[in-house]
C-alpha positions as CSV (number, residue, x, y, z in Angstrom):
1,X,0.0,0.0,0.0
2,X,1.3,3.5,-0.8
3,X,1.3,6.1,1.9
4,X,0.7,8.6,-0.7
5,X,-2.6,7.4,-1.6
6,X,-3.5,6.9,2.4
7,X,-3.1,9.8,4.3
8,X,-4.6,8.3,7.3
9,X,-2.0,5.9,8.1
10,X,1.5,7.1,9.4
11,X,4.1,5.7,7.3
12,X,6.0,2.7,9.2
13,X,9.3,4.2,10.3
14,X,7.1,6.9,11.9
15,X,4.8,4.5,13.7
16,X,7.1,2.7,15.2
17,X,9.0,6.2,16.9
18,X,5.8,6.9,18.0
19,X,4.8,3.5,19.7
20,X,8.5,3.1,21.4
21,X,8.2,7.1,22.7
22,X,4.7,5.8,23.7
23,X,5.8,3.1,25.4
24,X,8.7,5.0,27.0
25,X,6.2,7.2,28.4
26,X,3.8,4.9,29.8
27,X,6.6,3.1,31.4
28,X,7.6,5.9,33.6
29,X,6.9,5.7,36.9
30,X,5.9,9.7,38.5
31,X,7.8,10.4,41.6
32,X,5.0,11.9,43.7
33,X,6.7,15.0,46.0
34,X,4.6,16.6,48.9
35,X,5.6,19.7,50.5
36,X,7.5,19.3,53.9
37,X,4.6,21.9,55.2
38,X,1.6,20.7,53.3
39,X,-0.2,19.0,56.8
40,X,0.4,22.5,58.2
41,X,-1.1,24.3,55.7
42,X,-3.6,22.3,55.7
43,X,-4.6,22.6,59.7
44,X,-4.2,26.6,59.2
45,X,-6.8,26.1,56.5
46,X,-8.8,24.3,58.4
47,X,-8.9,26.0,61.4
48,X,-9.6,29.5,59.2
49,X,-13.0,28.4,58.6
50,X,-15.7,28.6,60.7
51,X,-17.8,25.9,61.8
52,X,-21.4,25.5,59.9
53,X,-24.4,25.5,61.8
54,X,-26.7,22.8,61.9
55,X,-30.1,23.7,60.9
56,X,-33.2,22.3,62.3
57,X,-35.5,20.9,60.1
58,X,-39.3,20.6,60.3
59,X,-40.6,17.8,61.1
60,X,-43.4,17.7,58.8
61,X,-44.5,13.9,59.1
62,X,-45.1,13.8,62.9
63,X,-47.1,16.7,62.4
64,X,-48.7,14.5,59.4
65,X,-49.5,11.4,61.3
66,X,-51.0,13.0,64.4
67,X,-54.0,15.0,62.4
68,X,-54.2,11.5,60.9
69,X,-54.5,9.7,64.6
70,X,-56.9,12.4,65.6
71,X,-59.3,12.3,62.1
72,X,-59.1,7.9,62.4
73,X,-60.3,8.5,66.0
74,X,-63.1,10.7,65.1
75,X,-63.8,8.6,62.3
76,X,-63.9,5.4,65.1
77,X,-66.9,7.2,66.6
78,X,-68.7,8.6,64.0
79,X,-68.9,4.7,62.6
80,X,-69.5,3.2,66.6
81,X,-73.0,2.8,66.4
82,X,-73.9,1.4,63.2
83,X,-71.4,-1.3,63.6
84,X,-71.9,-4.1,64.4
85,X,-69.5,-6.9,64.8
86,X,-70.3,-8.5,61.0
87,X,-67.8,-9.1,58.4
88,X,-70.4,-7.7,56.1
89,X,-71.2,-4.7,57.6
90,X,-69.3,-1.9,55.8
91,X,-69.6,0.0,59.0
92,X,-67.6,-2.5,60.6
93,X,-65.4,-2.9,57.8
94,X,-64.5,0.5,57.9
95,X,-63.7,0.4,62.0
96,X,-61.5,-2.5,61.6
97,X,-59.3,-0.7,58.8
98,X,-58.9,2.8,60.4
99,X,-58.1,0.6,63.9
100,X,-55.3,-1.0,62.1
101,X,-54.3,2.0,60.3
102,X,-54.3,3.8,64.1
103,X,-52.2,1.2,65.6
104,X,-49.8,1.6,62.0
105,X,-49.6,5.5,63.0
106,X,-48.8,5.0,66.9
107,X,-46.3,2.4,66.1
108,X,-44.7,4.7,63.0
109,X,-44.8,7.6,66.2
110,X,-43.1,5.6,68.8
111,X,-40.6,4.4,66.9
112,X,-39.4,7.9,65.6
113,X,-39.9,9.4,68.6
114,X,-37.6,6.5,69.9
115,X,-35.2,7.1,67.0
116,X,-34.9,10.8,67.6
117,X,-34.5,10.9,71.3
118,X,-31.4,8.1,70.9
119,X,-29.7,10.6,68.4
């Protein structure tokens, strides 16, 4: 093949310069240097800066599930006397779901209260 015609390809002498200077390059192993007073100026760095505050941040979903405690409660007994104990009454249908979903919200409150007060 004729490098004239190809001007993509290097012509061979060429390629092989640049793969042993490649090589030679890649072969080199960098001598890493640090600074004698680099920890220093790091601690003086460090020490410049002042220290952030931490910001409190709303707790939005205790806030949440107590309104949702207090409406399943009125909810309990608004639905107490048209239910009676039939697994075909909606009524009591009803009761048994927002008494599981108000023992969900105490246990979900307990154990973030518990959670935040070990922090």
């Amino acid at each position: 093949m004729n490098n004239r015609d190809n001007k993509l390809t290097p012509p061979r002498d060429l390629a092989a310069q640049l793969d042993a200077r490649l090589t030679a390059a890649l072969e080199q192993k960098p001598e890493p240097q640090i600074p004698a007073d680099f920890a220093a100026r790091v601690a003086t760095r460090a020490a410049a800066q002042p220290q952030r505050r931490r910001r409190n941040l709303p707790r939005f979903g205790s806030m949440i599930a107590l309104v949702s405690l207090l409406l399943a409660a009125i909810a309990l007994f608004a639905l107490a006397p048209y239910a009676a104990p039939n697994l075909r009454s909606l009524s009591f249908d009803a009761q048994l779901a927002l008494l599981t979903e108000v023992a969900f919200i105490g246990w979900w409150i307990s154990r973030t209260s518990i959670s935040r007060s070990t922090r």
